[in-house]
C-alpha positions as CSV (number, residue, x, y, z in Angstrom):
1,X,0.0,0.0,0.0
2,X,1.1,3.5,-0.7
3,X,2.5,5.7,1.9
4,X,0.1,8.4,2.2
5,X,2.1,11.0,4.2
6,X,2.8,13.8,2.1
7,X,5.3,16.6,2.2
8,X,4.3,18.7,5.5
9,X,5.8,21.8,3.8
10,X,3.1,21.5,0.8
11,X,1.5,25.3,0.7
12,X,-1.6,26.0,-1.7
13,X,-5.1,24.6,-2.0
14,X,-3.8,20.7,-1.5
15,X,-4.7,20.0,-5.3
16,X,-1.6,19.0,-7.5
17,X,-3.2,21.0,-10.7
18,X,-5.2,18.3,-11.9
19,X,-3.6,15.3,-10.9
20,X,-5.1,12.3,-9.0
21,X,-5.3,12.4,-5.4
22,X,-6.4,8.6,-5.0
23,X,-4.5,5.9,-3.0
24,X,-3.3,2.6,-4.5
25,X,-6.1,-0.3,-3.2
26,X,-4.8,-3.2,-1.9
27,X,-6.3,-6.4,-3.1
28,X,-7.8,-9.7,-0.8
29,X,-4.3,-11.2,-1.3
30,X,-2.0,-8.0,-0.3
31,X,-1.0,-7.2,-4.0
32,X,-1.5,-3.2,-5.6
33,X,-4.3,-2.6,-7.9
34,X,-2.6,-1.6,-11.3
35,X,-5.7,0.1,-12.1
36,X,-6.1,3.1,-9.6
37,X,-3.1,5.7,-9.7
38,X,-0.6,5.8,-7.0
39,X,-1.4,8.4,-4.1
40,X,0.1,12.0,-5.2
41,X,3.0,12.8,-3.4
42,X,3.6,16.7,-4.9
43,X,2.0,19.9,-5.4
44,X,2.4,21.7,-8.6
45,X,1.3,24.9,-7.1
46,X,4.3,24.8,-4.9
47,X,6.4,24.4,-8.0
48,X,7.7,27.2,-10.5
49,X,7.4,25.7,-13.8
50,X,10.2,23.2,-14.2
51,X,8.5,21.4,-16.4
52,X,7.3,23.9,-18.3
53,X,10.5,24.8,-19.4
54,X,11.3,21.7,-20.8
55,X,13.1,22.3,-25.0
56,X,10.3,19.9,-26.3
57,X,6.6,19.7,-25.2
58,X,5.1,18.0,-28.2
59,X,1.6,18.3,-28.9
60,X,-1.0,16.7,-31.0
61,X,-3.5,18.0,-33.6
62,X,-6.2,17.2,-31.3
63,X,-4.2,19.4,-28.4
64,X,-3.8,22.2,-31.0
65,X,-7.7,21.9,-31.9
66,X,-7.9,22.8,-27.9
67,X,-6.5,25.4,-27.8
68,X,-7.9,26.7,-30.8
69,X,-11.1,26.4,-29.7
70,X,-9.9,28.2,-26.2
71,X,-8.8,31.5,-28.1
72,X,-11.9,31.6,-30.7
73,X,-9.0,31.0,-33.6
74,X,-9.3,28.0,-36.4
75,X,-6.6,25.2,-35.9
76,X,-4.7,26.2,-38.9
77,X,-4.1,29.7,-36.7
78,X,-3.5,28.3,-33.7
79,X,-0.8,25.7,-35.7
80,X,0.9,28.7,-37.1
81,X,0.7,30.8,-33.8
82,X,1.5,28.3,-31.2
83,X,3.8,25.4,-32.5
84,X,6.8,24.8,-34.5
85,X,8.7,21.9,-36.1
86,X,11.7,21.4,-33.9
87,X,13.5,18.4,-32.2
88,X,12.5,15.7,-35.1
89,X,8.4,16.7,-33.7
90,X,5.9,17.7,-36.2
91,X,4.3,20.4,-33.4
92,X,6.2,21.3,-29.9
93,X,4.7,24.9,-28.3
94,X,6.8,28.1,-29.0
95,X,8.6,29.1,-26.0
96,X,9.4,32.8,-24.5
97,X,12.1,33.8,-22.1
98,X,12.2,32.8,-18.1
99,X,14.0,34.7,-15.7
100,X,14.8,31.1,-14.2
101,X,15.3,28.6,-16.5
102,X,15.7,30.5,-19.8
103,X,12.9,29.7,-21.6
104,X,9.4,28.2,-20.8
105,X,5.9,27.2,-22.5
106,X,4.7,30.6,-24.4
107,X,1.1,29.9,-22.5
108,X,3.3,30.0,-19.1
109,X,1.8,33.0,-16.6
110,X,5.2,34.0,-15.3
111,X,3.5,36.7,-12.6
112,X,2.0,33.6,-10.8
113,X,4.3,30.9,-11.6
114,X,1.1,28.7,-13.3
115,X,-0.1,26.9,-16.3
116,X,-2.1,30.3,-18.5
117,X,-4.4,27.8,-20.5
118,X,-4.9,25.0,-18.2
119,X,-8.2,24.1,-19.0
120,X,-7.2,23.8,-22.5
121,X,-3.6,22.3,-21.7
122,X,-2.2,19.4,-23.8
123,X,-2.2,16.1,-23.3
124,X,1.2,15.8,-22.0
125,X,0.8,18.1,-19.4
126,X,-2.3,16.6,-18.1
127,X,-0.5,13.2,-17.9
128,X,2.9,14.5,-16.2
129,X,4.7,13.3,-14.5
130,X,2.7,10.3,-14.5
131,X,2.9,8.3,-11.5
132,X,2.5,9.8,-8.1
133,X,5.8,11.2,-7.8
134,X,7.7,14.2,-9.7
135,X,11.5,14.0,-9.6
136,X,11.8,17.6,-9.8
137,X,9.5,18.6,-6.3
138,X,11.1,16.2,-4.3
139,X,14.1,17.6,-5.3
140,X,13.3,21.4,-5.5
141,X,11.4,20.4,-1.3
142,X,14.3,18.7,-0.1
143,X,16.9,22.1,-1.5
144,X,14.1,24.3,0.0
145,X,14.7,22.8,3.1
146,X,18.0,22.9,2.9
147,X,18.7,26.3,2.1
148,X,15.8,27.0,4.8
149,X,14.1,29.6,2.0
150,X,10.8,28.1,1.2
151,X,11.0,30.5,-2.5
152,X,14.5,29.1,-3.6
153,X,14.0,28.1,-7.4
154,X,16.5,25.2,-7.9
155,X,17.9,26.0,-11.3
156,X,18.9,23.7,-14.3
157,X,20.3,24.1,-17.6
158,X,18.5,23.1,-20.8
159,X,21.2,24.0,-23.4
């Protein structure tokens, strides 16, 4: 079974931005059930974007349909406006410049460190990081701690 302590440090409405919040069942014979998620152990809201500045976040035609339909615009406009061929991907979102990490996802609100279209977010960012743990908030929690500065953006290099 899953531990289901949690991060005690964890600030924001509890809610990891979409992400399951359900604990792993435990079957009659003491095995997992492969078919409910792992209990969440992170809080995007606590995080500034890591992932968000990754150099490729493909998307799909049905993700750019989404966000066409979000801004009002046809898909062939939001193609043109929002992706590019880069990376040996057909469509990965345009970037803009981050005072941390460089660049980050052009739909990135860099005021409040959050996802700007996250109700019409692609597919990969709904999915990420997939299982209940994200490498990067264990890591940025455990520096936070250590450099006793619960704002401290661990920084990484994407060139």
């Amino acid at each position: 079974m899953a531990n289901s302590k949690t991060n005690g440090r964890a600030r924001g409405n509890g809610k990891a931005n979409g992400a399951a919040h359900t604990d792993r069942k435990a079957s009659s014979n003491g095995h997992s059930n492969d078919s409910a998620q792992p209990r969440v152990q992170y809080n995007c809201l606590n995080c500034p974007g890591y992932c968000c500045s990754y150099p490729v976040i493909s998307v799909t035609k049905y993700d750019v349909a989404r966000l066409a339909k979000h801004f009002g615009i046809s898909s062939e406009e939001a193609e043109k406006r929002f992706t590019k061929s880069q990376h040996g991907y057909k469509r990965i979102l345009r970037k803009k410049k981050d005072e941390h990490y460089g660049t980050i996802c052009r739909f990135f609100d860099q005021e409040h460190r959050r996802c700007g279209v996250y109700k019409a977010r692609p597919h990969v960012c709904r999915a990420f990081p997939g299982g209940g743990r994200c490498g990067y908030y264990d890591f940025l929690m455990f520096e936070r701690r250590a450099q006793d500065d619960p704002e401290f953006v661990a920084l990484t290099d994407h060139s």
